[in-house]
C-alpha positions, 0 to 999 in steps of 0.5 A, a space after each residue: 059520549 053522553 050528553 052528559 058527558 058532551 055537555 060538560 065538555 063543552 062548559 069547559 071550553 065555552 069561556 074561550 070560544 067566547 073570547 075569541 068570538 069577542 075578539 073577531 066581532 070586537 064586542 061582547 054582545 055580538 061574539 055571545 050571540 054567535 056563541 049562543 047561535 053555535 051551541 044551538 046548532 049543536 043541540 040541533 045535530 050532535 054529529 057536528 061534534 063528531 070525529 074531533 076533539 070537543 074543542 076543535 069541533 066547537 071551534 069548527 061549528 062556530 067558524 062555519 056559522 061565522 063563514 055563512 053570515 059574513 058580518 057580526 050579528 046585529 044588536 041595533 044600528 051600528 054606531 060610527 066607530 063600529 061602521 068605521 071598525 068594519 069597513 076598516 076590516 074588509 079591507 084584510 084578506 078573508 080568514 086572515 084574522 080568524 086563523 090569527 086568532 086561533 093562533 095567537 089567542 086560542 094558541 092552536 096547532 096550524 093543523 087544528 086550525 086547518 081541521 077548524 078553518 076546514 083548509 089545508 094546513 098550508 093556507 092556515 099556516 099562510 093565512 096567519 102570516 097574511 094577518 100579521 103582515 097586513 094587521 102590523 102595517 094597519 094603524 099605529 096608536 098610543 098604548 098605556 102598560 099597566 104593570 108591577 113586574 118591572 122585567 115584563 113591563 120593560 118586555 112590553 114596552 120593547 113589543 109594543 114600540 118595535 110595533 111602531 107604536 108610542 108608549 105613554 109610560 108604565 103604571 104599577 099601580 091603580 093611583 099611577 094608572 089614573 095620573 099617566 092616563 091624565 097626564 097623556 091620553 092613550 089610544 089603548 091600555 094594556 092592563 095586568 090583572 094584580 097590581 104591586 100595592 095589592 090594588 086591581 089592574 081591572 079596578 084601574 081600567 074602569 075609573 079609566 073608561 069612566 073618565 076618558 070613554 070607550 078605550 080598548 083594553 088588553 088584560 094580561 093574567 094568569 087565570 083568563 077564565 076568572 074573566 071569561 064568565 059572562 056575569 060582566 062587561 068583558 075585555 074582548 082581548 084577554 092574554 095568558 101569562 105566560 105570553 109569547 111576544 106573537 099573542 102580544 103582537 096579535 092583540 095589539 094590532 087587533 085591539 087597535 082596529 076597535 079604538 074609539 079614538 080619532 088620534 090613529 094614524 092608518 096606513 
């Protein structure tokens, strides 16, 4: 492959490394500089690219950096919640969540999570199920649907609550969004992208953000990548429709370890 070539290839899959690295850190700027961190190391040594497809091998690269540092990169003094948010997430069995989320997000092959964990194929596979056993059991919250198809919304609804999580109601439009949220404060909002009266599920969650503060958000959409830029604010959880209620599960149970509100109960 040239490097033409290999850099075109890796444009293509840089969106959802970068969301999953903001999904396993639980911020955009820590999960781009990890991002950032793993296309040097490719610069330095194309052979880290070597023998897999580009995706797993920049998967690959990414985890073994993730492994060798231990703990998001540091962007200033870690606030409170963000101290509460690690602490809270040393308490899981190592690799748990990384294999998760290759899983559930990223939706790989247990053996391309092997071949990105460098881990036989077996502990992958155990690995994931450690994760959503310990992550199902962690924290329950109050979560906000903001959706316009009734048949998913009632499917939401049905996941979130056999999670043991409360749900404050369903919204279908941007004007709903602001009266449910006023009328009950969620601990997090799962949000579609396009809303029944043409309105924006994102316009919605950022009045919301500006009024109630730092909330977790899950954007569920058909096209992730119109999100996976990098010219704004992401969500660190962005859900493919169609979903599977295993993403849904995974995304909700991790989006609530980085809640800013003090209303979850911990187990």
């Amino acid at each position: 492959m040239t490097a033409a070539d290999l850099a075109q290839s890796i444009s293509r899959e840089l969106p959802f490394l970068r969301r999953y690295a903001r999904a396993l850190t639980g911020s955009q700027t820590a999960g781009d500089n990890y991002a950032a961190a793993t296309l040097e190391a490719i610069l330095s040594d194309r052979s880290l690219m070597a023998g897999e497809e580009t995706r797993i091998a920049l998967f690959r690269t990414f985890h073994a950096i993730w492994q060798s540092s231990g703990q998001p990169v540091e962007t200033g003094a870690a606030t409170p919640r963000e101290a509460r948010v690690q602490a809270h997430l040393r308490t899981l069995t190592p690799n748990s969540r990384e294999a998760l989320l290759l899983r559930t997000i990223e939706e790989l092959r247990y053996d391309q999570i092997a071949a990105v964990m460098q881990c036989p194929q077996s502990e992958a596979e155990q690995l994931v199920q450690i994760a959503l056993d310990e992550m199902s059991q962690a924290v329950t919250g109050k979560v906000m649907i903001i959706e316009d198809e009734t048949i998913i919304a009632m499917d939401l609804k049905g996941i979130v609550q056999a999670m043991g999580h409360g749900v404050t109601g369903v919204a279908r439009t941007h004007r709903a969004a602001v009266e449910l949220a006023q009328r009950e404060r969620p601990d997090l909002i799962l949000a579609d992208i396009q809303l029944a009266d043409g309105s924006s599920g994102i316009d919605a969650v950022n009045e919301l953000l500006a009024d109630m503060g730092d909330l977790p958000v899950i954007f569920i959409t058909a096209f992730p990548e119109r999100l996976l830029t990098g010219d704004r604010p992401e969500p660190a959880f962005l859900i493919s429709k169609p979903y599977s209620e295993e993403q849904v599960c995974s995304a909700v149970s991790q989006a609530m370890f980085f809640a800013s509100t003090e209303g979850l109960t911990v187990s």
